[in-house]
C-alpha positions as a Markdown table, in Angstrom:
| # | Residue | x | y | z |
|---|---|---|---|---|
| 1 | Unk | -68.8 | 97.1 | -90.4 |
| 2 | Unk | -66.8 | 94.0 | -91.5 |
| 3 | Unk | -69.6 | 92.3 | -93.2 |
| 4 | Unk | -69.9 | 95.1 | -96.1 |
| 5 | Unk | -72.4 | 98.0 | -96.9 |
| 6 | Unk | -75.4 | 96.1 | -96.4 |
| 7 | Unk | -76.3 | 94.4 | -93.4 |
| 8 | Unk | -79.2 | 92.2 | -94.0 |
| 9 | Unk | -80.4 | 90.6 | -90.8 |
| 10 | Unk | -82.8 | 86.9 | -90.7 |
| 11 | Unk | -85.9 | 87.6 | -88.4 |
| 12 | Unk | -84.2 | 85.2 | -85.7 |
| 13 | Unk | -81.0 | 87.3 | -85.9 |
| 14 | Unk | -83.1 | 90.7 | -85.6 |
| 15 | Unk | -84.5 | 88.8 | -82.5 |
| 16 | Unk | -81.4 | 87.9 | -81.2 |
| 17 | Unk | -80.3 | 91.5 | -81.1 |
| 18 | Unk | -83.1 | 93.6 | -80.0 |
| 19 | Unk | -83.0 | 90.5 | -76.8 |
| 20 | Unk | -79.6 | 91.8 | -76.1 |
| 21 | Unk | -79.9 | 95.5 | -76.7 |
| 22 | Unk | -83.3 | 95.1 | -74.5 |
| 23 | Unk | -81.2 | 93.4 | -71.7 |
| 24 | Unk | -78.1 | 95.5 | -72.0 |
| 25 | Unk | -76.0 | 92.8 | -70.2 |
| 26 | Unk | -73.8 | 90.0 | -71.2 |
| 27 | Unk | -76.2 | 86.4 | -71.9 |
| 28 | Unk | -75.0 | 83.2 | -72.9 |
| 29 | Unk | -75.9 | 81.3 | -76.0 |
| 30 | Unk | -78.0 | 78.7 | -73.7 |
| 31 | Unk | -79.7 | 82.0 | -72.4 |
| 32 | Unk | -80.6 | 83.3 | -75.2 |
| 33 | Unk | -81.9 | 79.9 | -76.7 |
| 34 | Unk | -84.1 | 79.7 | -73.5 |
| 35 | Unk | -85.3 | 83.0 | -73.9 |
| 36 | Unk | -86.0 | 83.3 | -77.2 |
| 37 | Unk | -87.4 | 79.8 | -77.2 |
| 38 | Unk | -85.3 | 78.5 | -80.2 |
| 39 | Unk | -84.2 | 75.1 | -81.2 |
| 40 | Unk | -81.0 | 74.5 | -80.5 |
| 41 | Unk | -78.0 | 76.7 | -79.4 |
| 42 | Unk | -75.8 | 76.1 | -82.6 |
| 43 | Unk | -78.7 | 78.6 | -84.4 |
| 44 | Unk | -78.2 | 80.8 | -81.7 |
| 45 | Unk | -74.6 | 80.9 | -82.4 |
| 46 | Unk | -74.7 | 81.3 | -85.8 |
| 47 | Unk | -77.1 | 84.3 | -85.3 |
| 48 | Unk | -74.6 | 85.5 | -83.1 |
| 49 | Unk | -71.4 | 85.2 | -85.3 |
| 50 | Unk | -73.3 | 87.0 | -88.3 |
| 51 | Unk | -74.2 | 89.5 | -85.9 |
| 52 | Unk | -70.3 | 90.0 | -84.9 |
| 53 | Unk | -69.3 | 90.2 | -88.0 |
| 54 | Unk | -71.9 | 92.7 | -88.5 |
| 55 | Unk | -70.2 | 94.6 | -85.8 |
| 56 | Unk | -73.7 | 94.7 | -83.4 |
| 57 | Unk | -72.5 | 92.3 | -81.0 |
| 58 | Unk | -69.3 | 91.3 | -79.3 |
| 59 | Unk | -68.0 | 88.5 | -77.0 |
| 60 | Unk | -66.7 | 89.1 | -73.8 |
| 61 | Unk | -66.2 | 86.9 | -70.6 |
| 62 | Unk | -69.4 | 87.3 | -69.6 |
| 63 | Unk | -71.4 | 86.1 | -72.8 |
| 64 | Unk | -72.3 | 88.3 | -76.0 |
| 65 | Unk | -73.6 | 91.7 | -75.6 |
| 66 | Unk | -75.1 | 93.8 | -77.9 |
| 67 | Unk | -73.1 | 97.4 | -79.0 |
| 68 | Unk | -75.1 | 100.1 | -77.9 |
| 69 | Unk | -75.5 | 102.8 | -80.6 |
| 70 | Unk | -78.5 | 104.7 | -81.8 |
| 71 | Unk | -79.7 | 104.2 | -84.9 |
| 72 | Unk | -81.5 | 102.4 | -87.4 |
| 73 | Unk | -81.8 | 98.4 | -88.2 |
| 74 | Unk | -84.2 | 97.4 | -90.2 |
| 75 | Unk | -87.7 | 98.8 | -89.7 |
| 76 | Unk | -86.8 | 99.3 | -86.2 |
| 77 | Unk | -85.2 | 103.0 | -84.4 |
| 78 | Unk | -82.7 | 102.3 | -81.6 |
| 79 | Unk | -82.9 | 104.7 | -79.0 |
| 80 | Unk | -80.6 | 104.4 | -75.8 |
| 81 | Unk | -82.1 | 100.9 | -75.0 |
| 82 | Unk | -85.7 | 101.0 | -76.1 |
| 83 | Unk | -86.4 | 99.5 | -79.7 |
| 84 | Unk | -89.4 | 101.2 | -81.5 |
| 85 | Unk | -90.7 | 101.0 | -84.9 |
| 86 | Unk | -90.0 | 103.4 | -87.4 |
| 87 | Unk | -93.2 | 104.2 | -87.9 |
| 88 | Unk | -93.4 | 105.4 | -84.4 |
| 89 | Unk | -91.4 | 108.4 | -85.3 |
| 90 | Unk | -93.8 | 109.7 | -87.9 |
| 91 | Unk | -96.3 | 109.2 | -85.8 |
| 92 | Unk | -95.2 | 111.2 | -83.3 |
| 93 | Unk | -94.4 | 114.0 | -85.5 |
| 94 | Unk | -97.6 | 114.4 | -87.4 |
| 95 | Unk | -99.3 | 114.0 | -84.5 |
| 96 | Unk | -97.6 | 117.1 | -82.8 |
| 97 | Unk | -98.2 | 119.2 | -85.9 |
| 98 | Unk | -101.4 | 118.6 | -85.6 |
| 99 | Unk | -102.4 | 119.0 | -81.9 |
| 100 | Unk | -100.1 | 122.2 | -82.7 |
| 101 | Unk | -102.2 | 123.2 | -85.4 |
| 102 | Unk | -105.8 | 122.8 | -83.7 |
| 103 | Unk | -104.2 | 124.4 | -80.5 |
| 104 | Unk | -103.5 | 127.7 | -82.5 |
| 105 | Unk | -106.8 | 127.8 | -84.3 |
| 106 | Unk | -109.0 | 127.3 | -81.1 |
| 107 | Unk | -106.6 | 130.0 | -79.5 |
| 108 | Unk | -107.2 | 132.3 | -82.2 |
| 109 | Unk | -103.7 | 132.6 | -83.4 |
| 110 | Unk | -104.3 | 131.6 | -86.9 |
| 111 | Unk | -107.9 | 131.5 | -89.2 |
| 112 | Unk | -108.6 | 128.0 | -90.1 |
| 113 | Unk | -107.2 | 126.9 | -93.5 |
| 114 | Unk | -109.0 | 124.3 | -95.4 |
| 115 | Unk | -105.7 | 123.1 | -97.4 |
| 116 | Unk | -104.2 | 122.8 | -93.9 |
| 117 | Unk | -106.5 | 120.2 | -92.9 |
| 118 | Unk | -106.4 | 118.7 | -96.1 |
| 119 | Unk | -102.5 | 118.6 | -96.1 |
């Protein structure tokens, strides 16, 4: 990352990303203004050059595209191309424990443990 240790991204620049990560194709700065329905395309390519130097998106011939990689960016998990929030995740998880949980107590596999639930 050229832009240092912490990358700290405006809203419209966050929006500008998860647009092309979303798309997974090349767009133009008129494109992206369009789209995103913003002002004028000199935001866009400011956005866009913070986001470069960032090292999330890169210019080719065919516009600026967003560099796929999985991770994290700012209250936001990047999987292939879908964006969900990080909150998702935890979600998820403690919702499988517990459907895991009530799944081996109505089968008899384990006695039901009141610090369980309360846990």
């Amino acid at each position: 990352m050229r832009g240092g240790d912490r990358a700290d991204l405006s809203e419209t620049a966050l929006r500008i990303y998860l647009l092309l990560v979303r798309e997974g194709r090349p767009m133009s700065i008129r494109e992206i203004q369009r789209t995103l329905g913003l002002s004028s395309p000199g935001q866009v390519y400011h956005h866009l050059e913070r986001l470069r130097d960032l090292g999330l998106v890169i210019k080719d011939s065919g516009g600026y595209r967003a560099v796929k990689r999985n991770g994290i960016v700012e209250g936001a998990i990047i999987l292939w191309s879908s964006v969900l929030p990080r909150s998702a995740f935890y979600l998820g998880f403690s919702a499988t424990l517990t459907i895991a949980y009530a799944i081996t107590v109505i089968l008899g596999l384990v006695r039901l443990d009141p610090m369980a639930i309360v846990l």
